[in-house]
C-alpha positions in Angstrom: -18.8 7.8 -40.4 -19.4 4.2 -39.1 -23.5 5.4 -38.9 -23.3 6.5 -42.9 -21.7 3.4 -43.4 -24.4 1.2 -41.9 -26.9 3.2 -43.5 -25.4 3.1 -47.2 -24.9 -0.7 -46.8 -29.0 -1.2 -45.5 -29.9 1.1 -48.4 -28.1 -1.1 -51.2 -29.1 -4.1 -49.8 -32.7 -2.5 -49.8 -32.3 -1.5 -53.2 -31.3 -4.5 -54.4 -33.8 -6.5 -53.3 -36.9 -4.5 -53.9 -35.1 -3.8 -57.8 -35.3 -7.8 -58.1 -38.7 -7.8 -57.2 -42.2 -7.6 -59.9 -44.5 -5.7 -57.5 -45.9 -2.8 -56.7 -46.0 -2.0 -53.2 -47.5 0.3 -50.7 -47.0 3.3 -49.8 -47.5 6.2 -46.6 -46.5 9.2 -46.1 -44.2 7.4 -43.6 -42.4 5.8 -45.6 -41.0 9.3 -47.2 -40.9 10.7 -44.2 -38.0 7.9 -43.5 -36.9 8.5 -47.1 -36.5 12.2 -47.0 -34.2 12.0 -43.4 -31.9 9.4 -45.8 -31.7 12.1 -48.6 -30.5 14.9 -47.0 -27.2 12.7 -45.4 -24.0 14.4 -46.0 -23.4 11.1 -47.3 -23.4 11.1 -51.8 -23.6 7.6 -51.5 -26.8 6.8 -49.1 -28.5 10.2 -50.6 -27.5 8.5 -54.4 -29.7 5.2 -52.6 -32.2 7.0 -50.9 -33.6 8.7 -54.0 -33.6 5.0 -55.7 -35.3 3.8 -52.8 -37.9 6.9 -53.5 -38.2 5.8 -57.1 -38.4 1.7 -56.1 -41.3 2.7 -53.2 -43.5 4.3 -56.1 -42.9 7.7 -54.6 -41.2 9.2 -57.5 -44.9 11.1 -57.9 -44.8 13.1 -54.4 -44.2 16.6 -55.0 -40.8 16.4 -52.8 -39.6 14.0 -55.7 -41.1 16.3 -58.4 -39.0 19.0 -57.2 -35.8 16.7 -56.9 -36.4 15.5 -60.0 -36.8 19.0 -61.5 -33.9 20.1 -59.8 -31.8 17.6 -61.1 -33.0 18.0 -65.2 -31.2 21.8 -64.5 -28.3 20.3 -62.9 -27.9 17.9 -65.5 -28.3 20.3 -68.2 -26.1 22.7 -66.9 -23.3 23.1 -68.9 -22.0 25.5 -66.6 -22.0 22.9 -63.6 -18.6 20.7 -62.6 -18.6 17.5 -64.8 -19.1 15.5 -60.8 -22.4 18.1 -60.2 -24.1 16.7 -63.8 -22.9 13.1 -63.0 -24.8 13.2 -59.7 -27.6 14.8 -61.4 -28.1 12.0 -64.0 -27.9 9.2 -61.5 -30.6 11.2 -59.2 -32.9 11.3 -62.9 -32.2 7.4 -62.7 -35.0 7.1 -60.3 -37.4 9.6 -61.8 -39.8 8.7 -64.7 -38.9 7.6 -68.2 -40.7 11.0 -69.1 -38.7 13.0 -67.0 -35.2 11.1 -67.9 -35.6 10.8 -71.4 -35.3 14.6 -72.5 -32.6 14.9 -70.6 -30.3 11.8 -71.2 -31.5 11.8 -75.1 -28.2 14.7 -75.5 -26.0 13.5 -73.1 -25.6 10.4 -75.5 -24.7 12.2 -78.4 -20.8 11.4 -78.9 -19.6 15.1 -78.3 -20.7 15.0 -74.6 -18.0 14.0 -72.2 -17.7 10.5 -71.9 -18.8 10.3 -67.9 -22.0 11.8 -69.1 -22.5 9.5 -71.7 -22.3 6.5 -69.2 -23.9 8.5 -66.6 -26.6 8.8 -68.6 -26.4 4.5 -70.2 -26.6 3.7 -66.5 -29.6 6.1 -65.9 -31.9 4.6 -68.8 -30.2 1.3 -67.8 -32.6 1.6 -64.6 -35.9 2.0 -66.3 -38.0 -0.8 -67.5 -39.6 1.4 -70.5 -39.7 -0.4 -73.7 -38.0 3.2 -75.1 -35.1 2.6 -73.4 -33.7 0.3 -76.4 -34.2 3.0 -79.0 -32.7 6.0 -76.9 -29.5 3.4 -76.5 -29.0 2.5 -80.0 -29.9 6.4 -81.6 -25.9 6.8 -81.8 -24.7 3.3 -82.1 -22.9 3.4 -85.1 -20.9 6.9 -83.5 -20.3 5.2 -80.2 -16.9 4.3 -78.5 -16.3 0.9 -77.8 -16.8 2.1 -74.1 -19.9 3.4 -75.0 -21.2 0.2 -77.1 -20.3 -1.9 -74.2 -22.1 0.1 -71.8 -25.2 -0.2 -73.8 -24.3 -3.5 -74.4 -24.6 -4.4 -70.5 -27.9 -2.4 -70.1 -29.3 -4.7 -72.7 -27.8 -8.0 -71.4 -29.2 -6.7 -67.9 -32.7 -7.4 -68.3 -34.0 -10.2 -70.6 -37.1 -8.6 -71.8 -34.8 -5.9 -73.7 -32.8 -8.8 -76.2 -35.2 -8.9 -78.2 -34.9 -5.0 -79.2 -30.9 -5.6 -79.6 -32.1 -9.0 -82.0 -33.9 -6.7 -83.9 -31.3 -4.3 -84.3 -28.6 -7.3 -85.3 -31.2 -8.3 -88.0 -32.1 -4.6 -89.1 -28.3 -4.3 -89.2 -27.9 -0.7 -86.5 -25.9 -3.4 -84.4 -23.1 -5.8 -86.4 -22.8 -8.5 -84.6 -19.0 -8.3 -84.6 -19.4 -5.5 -82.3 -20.7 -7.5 -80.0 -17.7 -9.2 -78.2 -18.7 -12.2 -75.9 
């Protein structure tokens, strides 16, 4: 609907701008009060922004995040679930914790997993600012598609405080730097 619309494009532009931005900011119960309408839209899209806006507003800690969160590790997990179902999950974990989305996007790398879970899970870390990110992303390197090594490839080129970790692992030859097509 037009309303979904409006709201999807104020939640990426809110996004955006508070994912460019260095500080912390403050938080009230309000504020997930506002956050929690957006997440239950019938909308994927502004729920998917919602939950980043959670995670951006520092209220990844609130138990009603908690149990989002928790839900989502299951769904994730779930091998059971539709391939769309994990997706969903992993871009949910995007916003939680590195400690909550590392278990969980640590398998979906490994080459055997379905390639949409692979990326879901690239683009996941690629939203944390952990220094463990780098390590989790080059674990299967040398068993990667070039899909997959591009992928990573953006998530490191995305954020100038992780080249150094891909430098290192040019030097300490994980990455050749043939694979790395500019």
């Amino acid at each position: 609907s037009h309303n979904q619309s409006i709201q999807r494009q104020c939640l990426e532009g809110l996004v955006y701008g508070l994912s460019r931005g260095s500080g912390k900011l403050e938080t009230s119960s309000r504020d997930w009060s506002a956050v929690t309408k957006l997440i239950a839209s019938p909308s994927p899209k502004v729920r998917g922004h919602a939950i980043r806006l959670g995670g951006l507003l520092n209220l990844a800690e609130t138990p009603e995040m908690k149990a989002l969160f928790a839900e989502a590790v299951d769904d994730a997990q779930d091998e059971s679930a539709t391939l769309d179902d994990r997706q969903m999950a992993v871009r949910i974990l995007a916003s939680a914790p590195f400690g909550t989305l590392s278990p969980v996007a640590t398998p979906l790398l490994e080459p055997q997993q379905p390639i949409e879970l692979q990326l879901a899970a690239i683009e996941a870390l690629g939203a944390s600012d952990d220094d463990g990110v780098a390590e989790l992303l080059l674990a299967n390197w040398k068993n990667s598609t070039p899909r997959i090594r591009t992928a990573i490839l953006d998530v490191f080129f995305s954020l100038n405080s992780r080249l150094p970790a891909l430098l290192d692992a040019i030097e300490n030859k994980t990455v050749h730097p043939s694979d790395i097509a500019l």
